[in-house]
C-alpha positions in Angstrom: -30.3 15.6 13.8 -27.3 17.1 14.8 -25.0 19.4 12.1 -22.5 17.4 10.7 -20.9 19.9 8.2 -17.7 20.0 10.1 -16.8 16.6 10.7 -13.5 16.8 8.7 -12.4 19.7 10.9 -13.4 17.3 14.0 -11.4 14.3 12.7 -8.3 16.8 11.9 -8.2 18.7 14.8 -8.8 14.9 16.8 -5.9 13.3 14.9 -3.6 16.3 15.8 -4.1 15.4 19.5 -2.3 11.8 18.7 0.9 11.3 20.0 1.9 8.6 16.9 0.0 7.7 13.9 -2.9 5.0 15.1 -1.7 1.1 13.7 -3.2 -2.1 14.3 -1.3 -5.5 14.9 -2.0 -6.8 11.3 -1.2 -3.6 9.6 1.6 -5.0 7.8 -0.2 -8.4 6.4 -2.8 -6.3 5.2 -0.7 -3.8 3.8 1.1 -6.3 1.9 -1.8 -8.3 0.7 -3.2 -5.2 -0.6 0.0 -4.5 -2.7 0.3 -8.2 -4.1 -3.5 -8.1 -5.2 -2.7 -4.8 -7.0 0.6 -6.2 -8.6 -1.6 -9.4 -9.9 -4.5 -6.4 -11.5 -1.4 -4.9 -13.2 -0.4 -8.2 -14.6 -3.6 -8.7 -15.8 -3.4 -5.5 -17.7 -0.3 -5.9 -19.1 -1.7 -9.5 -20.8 -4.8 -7.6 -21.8 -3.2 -5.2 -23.7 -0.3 -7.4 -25.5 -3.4 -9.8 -26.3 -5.1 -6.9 -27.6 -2.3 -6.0 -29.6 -1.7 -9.1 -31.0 -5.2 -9.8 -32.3 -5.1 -6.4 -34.0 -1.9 -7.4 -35.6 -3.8 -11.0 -37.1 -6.6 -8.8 -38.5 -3.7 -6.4 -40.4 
């Protein structure tokens, strides 16, 4: 098996050789499905935590 403690150096040296940062065609839907998904998790959040607060306020 071959030694494989250096990779990272590899992949840096390997992405210093490219001319422009390395895109696909979709980058952008994916980028932007990516940041509505985390939007909705932060939502989420924010109800858990007012609900939270709420029922501690009942039992008060």
């Amino acid at each position: 098996m071959e030694n494989n403690h250096n990779i990272d150096k590899t992949f840096n040296e390997a992405s210093k050789t490219l001319e422009e940062p390395a895109t696909f065609p979709g980058f952008e839907k994916v980028w932007s499905t990516i940041e509505e998904r985390l939007d909705k998790k932060q939502e989420k959040k924010k109800h858990f935590q007012s609900g939270f607060l709420m029922a501690l306020l009942q039992v008060c």
